[in-house]
C-alpha positions as CSV (number, residue, x, y, z in Angstrom):
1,X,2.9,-1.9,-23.4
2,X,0.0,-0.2,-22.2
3,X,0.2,3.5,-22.0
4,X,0.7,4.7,-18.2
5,X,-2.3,6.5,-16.6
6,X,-0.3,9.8,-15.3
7,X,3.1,11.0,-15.4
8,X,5.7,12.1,-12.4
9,X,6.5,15.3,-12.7
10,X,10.2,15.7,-13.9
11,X,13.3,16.1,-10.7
12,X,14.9,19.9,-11.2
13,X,18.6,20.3,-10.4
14,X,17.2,22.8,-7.6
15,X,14.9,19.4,-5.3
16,X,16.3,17.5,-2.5
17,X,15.0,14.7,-0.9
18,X,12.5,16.5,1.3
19,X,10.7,17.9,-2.6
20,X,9.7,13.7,-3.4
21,X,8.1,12.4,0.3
22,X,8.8,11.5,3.9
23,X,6.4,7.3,4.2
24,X,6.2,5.5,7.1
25,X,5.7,1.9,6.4
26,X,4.0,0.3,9.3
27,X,4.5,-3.6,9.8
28,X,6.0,-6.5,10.7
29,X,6.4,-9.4,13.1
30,X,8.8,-11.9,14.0
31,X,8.9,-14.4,11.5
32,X,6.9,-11.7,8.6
33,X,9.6,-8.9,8.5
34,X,10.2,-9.6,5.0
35,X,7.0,-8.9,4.4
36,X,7.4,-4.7,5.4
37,X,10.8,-4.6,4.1
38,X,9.6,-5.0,0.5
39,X,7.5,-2.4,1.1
40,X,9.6,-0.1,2.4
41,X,12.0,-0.6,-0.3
42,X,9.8,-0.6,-3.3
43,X,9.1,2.7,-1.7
44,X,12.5,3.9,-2.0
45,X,12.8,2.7,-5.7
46,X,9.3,4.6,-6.1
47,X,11.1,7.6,-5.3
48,X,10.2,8.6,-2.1
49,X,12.9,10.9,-0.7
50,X,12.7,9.5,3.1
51,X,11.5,6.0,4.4
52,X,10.8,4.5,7.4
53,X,9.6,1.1,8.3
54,X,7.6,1.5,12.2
55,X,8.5,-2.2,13.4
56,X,7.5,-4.0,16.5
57,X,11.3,-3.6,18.1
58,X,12.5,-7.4,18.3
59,X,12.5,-7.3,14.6
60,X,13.7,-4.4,13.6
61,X,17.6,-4.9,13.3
62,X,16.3,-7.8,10.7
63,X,14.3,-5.2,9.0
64,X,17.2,-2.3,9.1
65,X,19.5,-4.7,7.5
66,X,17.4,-5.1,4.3
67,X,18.2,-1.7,2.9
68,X,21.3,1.1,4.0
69,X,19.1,3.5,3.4
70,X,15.9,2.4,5.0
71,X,15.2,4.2,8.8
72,X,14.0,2.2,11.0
73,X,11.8,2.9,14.2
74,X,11.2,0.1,16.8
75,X,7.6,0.3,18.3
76,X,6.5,-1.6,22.2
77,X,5.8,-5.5,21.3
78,X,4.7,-8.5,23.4
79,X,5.6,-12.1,22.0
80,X,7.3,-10.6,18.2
81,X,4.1,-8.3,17.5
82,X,2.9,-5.0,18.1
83,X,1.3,-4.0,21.7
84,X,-1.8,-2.5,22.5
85,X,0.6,0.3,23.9
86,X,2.1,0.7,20.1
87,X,-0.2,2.9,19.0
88,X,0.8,6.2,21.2
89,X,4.3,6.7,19.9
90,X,2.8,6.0,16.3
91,X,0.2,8.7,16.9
92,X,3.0,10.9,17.7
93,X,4.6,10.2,14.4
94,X,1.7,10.8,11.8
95,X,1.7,14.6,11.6
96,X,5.3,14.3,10.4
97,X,4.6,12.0,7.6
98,X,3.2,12.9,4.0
99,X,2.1,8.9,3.5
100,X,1.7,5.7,5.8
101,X,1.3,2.3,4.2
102,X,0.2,-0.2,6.6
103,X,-0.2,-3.9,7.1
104,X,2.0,-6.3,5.6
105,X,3.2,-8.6,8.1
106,X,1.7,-7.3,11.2
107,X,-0.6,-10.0,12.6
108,X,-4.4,-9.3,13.6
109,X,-3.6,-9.0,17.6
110,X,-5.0,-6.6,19.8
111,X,-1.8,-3.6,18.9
112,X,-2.6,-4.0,15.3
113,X,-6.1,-3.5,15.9
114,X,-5.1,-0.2,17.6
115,X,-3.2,0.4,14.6
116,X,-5.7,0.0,12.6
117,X,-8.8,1.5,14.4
118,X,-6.4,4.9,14.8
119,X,-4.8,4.9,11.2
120,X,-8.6,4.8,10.2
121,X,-10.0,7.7,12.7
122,X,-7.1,10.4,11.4
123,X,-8.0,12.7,8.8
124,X,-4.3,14.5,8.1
125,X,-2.4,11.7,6.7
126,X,-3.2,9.8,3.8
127,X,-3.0,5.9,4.7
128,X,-3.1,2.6,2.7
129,X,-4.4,-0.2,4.2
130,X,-3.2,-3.7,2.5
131,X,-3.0,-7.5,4.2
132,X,-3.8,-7.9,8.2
133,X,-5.0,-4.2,7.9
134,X,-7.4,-5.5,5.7
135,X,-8.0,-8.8,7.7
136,X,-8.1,-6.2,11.0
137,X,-11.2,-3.8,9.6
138,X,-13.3,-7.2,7.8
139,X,-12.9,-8.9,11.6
140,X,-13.5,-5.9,13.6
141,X,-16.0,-4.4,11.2
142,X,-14.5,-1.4,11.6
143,X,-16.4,0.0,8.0
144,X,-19.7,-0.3,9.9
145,X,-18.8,2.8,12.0
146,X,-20.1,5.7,9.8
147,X,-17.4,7.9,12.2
148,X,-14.5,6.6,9.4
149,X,-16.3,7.8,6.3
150,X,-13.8,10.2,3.9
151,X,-15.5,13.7,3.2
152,X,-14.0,16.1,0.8
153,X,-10.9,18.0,2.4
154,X,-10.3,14.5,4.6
155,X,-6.6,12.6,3.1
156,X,-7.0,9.7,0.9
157,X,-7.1,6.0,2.1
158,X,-6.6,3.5,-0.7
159,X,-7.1,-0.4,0.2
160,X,-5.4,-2.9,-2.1
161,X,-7.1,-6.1,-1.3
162,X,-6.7,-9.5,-2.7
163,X,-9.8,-11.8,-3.9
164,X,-9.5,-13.6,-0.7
165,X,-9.1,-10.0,1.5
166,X,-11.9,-8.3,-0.6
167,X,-14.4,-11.5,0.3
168,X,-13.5,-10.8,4.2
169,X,-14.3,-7.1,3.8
170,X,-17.7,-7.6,1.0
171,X,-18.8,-10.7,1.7
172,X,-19.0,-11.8,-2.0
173,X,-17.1,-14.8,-2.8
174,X,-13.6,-14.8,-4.5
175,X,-14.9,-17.0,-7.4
176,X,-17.1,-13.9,-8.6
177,X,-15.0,-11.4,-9.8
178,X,-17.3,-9.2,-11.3
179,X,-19.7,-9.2,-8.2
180,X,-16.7,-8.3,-6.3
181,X,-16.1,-5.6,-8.4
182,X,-19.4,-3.9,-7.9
183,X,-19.3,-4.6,-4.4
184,X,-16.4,-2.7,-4.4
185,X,-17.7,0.1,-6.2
186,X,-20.6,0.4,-3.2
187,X,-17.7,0.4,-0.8
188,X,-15.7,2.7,-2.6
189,X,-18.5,5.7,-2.9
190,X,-20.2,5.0,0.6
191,X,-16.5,5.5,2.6
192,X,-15.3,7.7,-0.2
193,X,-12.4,5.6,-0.8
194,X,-10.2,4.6,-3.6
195,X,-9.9,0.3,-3.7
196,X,-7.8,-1.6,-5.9
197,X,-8.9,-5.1,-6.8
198,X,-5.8,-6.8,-7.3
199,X,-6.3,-10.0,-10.2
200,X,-5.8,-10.7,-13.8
201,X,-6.5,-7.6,-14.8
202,X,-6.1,-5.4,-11.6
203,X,-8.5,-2.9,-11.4
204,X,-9.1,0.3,-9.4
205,X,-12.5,1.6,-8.2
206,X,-12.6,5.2,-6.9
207,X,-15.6,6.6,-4.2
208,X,-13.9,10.4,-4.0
209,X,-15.3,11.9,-7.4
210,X,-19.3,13.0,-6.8
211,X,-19.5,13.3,-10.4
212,X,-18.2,10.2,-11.3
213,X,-19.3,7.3,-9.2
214,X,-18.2,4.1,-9.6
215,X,-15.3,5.1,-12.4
216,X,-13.1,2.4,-12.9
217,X,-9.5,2.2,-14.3
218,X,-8.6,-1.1,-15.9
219,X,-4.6,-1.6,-15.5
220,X,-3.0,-4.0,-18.6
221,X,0.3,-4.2,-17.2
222,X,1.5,-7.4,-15.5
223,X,1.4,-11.0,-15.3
224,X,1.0,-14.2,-13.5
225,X,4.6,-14.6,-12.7
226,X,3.5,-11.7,-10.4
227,X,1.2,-14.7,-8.5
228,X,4.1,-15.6,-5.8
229,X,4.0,-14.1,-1.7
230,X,5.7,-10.2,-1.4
231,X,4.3,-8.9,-4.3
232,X,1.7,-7.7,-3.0
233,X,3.6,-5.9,0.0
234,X,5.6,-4.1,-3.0
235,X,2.6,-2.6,-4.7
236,X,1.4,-1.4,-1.2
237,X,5.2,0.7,-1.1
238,X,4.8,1.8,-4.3
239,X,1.3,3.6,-3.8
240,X,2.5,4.9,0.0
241,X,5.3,6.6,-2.7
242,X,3.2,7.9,-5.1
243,X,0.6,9.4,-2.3
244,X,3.4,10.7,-0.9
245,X,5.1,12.4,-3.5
246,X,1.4,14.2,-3.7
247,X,-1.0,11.9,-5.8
248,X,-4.4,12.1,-4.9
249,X,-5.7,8.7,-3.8
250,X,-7.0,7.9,-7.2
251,X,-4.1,8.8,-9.4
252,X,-1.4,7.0,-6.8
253,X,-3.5,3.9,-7.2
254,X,-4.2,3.9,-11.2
255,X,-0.4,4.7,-11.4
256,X,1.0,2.5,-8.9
257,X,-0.9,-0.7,-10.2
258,X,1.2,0.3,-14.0
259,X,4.1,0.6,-12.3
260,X,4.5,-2.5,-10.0
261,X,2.7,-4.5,-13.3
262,X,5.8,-3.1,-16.0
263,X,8.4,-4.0,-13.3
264,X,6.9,-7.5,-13.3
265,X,7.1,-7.8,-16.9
266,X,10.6,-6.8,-17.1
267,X,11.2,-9.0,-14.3
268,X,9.5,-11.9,-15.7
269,X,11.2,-11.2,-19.2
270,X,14.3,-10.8,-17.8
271,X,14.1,-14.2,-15.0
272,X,11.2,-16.8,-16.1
273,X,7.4,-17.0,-14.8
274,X,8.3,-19.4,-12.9
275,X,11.4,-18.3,-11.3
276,X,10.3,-14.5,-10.8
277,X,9.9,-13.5,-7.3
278,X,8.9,-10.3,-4.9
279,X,12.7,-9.8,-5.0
280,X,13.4,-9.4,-8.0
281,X,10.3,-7.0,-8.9
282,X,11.2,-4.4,-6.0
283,X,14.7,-4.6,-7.5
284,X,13.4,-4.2,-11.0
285,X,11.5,-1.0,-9.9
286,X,14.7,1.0,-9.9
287,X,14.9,-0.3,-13.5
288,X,11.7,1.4,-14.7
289,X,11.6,4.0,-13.0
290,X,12.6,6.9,-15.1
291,X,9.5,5.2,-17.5
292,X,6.9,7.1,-14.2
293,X,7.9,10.6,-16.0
294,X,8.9,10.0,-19.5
């Protein structure tokens, strides 16, 4: 087993669940609310103290019963999806949040474009963006606007794209996975952002170190039982976690990536490659999770 990047500090008698992260997972649609509940609980196996998945509203009783201890928080929706008018009452909610994942499940309509564009343009939150988040900023080239670009003091944003996602947003074709590397490099140091390039092996690409352009962490943990839908929506929980609990962009994402990869091998040990899926890896995240500090 590869050795994990970073540690989690160790929980004192004396913390309480305000010490380890209030998330907001931001998501959803009807027919996708699967998609932000794994989120929102691998989140709450990551060891956040408070979670809360921000839901158009006529999903969010399927969301709420995913999880007894997942708060739920219905947002204004036309035809199962987010409104335009869906970003106001989110607005209101990022000051009291120490992370926001968003994406998974949310469609590419015109509310998750306001989403989106907003989640972007704040500077007091850090946010990762991961599936139609992703899909939103590539169709909307929202990195063209030099107004987004991350400047020292600014909190983290961390994309996780796919091969597929990181083609939309680059422009270089999922086949070439080195080119897409390096193109994610550039991306990563002109925004001053932290990208993970998820694949076999997942790698992270960080733009927030002056002195370090371009460094790279190479994650060894994992495997292609991993390759089935929601798995990705549980890595995006697990970094919202990590960033919350007060990991700089680059450390939630080198961490995150070993953690969601060792829950899929002791999933995949404990199931079959074949049989493993986005279930049984945010379950298996409670498993190993006292591994994040030993």
């Amino acid at each position: 087993m590869q050795r994990r990047p970073l540690k989690l500090r160790t929980r004192e008698s004396s913390d309480h669940k305000g010490t380890f992260g209030r998330v907001l997972l931001v998501g959803g649609s009807r027919g996708m609310a699967g998609s932000i509940s794994l989120s929102s609980i691998a989140a709450l196996h990551t060891g956040s103290g408070l979670v809360a998945a921000a839901v158009p509203d006529p999903v969010l009783e399927t969301v709420a019963g995913f999880h007894a201890a997942l708060m739920t928080i219905a947002m204004p929706a036309q035809d199962g999806c987010f409104s335009v008018g869906a970003w106001s009452p989110l607005k209101g909610l990022i000051s009291r949040q120490d992370a926001i994942g968003v994406g998974p499940g949310m469609t590419t309509n015109e509310g998750s474009v306001a989403i989106v564009d907003g989640l972007l343009r704040q500077r007091q939150t850090p946010v990762v963006f991961d599936a139609d988040a992703l899909n939103v900023i590539s169709e909307h080239r929202l990195f063209d606007d030099e107004a987004i670009v991350r400047t020292e003091g600014d909190a983290a944003v961390v994309l996780t794209p796919h091969p597929g996602e990181l083609s939309r947003l680059t422009g270089v074709p999922a086949s070439d996975g080195d080119e897409q590397l390096a193109a994610a490099q550039r991306m990563a140091d002109r925004l001053g952002i932290t990208i993970v390039v998820k694949g076999g092996p997942t790698r992270v690409t960080d733009g927030c170190a002056p002195d370090a352009p371009g460094r790279t962490f190479v994650n060894s943990t994992g495997n292609p039982a991993m390759a089935t839908a929601g798995c990705g929506d549980v890595l995006t929980g697990v970094i919202t976690s990590l960033l919350g609990q007060g990991l700089s962009g680059w450390d939630a994402a080198r961490l995150g990536v070993w953690i969601h990869g060792r829950a899929g091998d002791v999933a995949a040990s404990a199931i079959s490659a074949a049989g493993m899926t986005a279930a049984h890896l945010v379950e298996t995240l409670a498993i190993v999770a006292d591994e994040m500090a030993e």
